[in-house]
Each structure stands twice: as C-alpha cells, then as structure tokens.
N, C-alpha and C positions, 0 to 999 in steps of 0.2 A: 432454497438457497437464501442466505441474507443478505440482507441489501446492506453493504458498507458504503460503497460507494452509488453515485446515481449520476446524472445530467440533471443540470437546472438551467434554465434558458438564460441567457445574461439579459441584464436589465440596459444595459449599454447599446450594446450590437445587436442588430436585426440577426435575427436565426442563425445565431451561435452561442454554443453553450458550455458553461465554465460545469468543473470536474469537483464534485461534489462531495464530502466525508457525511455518514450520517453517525452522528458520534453516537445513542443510545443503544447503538449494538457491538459497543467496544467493551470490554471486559477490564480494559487498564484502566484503574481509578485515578492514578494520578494525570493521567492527559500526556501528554509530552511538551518537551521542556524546547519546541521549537516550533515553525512555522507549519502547520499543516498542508501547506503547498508542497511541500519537498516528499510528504506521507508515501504518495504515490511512487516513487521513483525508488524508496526505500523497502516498499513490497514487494518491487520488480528487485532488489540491488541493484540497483540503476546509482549512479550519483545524479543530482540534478540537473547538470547542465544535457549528461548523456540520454535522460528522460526526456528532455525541452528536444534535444534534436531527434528524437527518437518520435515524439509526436510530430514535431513540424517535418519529418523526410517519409515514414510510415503513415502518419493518421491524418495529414495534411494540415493539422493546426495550425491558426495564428498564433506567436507568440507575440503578447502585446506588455509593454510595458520597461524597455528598455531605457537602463540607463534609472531603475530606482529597485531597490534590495533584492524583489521579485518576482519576474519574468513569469507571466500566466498565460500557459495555452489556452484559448479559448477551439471548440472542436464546431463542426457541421455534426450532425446526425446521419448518421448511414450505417450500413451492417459494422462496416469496418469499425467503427467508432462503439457501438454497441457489442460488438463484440471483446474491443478492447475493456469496456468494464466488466462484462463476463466472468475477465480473466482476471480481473485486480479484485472481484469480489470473488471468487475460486482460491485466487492467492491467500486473501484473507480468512477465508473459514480454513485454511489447512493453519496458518499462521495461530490463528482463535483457536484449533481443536489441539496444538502443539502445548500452547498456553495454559490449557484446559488437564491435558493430560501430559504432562514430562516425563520420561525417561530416561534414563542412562545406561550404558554397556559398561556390564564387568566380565573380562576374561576368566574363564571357567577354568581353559584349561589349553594350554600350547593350541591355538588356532580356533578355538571355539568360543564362542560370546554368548551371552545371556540378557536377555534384556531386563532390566530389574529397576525398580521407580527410584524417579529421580531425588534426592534428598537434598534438601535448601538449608542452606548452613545460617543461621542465624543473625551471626556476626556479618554477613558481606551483602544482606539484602535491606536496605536501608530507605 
C-alpha cells in the first residue's frame, strides 16, 4: 500500500502528532489550488469543519488553533488513530487507481450498460 498520508510527531506538543500528506506519491502535477489541511476531509467528503469534529468526537483529537484561517487536529497514537490513516491511505490508492484508469458508461441498450474508457475532451481540461 502507499503511504499518502503518515503521522509526524509535532514539534510543539509533547506526544501528539499532526496528519501528514507525503506529496511524491501524488500523480496530480499541478498541486491543488488550496490548503492541504482541508486534503484529508476531501478524501473522506467530509467538509472541514465535519472532519475537525469528526476527529475531535471519534479519534479524540485536539483541535488547536482557533480563531486563525486553520484549525489543526493534532492526534495521540493508538490503533484508533492508526487505523484512521489506514483508511485515508486506502481512500487514496482507489482515488490514484480512479485517476490512473477512467472510465465511462454508455447505454448499449434499454437497461444494459457497457463500460467503455473514459474520453477527455480537450477543450474543458485546462
């Protein structure tokens, strides 16, 4: 499996640790056009704020940083927590093989579909 995401100890806080992107195993060359804090919550379709309480009521996180642009979980280590990147790096390799390989459905025939590769139109990919 590849590592997208990891745990990095915070350099702040005694044994907690902020939620990590490892960018060289990203396939999009242009980067994205916003904050990588928010990445995680966009894997899950999460909005942010429902990701922040979704770690601080499930994974126990602090959220620290209130009152400036953006709120960062910091996490303890434990299964739970390990487990949670598990699932955000599982997310991600379906998200990467989606990326990797597109397709499209076209109706064959009254209730029957075919799956047939996806075709990127020139003009609208910019």
């Amino acid at each position: 499996m590849s590592k997208f995401f990891y745990f990095d100890e915070s350099p702040i806080y005694t044994n907690k640790y902020i939620l990590r992107l490892n960018i060289d195993n990203f396939l999009f060359p242009k980067g994205t056009n916003g904050s990588f804090n928010v990445f995680p919550a966009r894997v899950l379709n999460l909005s942010y704020a429902d990701y922040l309480r979704y770690t601080r009521d499930r994974l126990g996180a602090e959220l620290v940083g209130k009152g400036t642009k953006y709120v960062v979980p910091y996490f303890d280590r434990n299964e739970t927590t390990d487990a949670f990147v598990k699932l955000l790096n599982k997310r991600m390799e379906y998200i990467m093989e989606e990326h990797r390989h597109p397709y499209d459905y076209k109706e064959v025939e009254e209730g029957r579909i075919e799956i047939v590769p996806f075709k990127k139109d020139e003009d609208t990919i910019k």
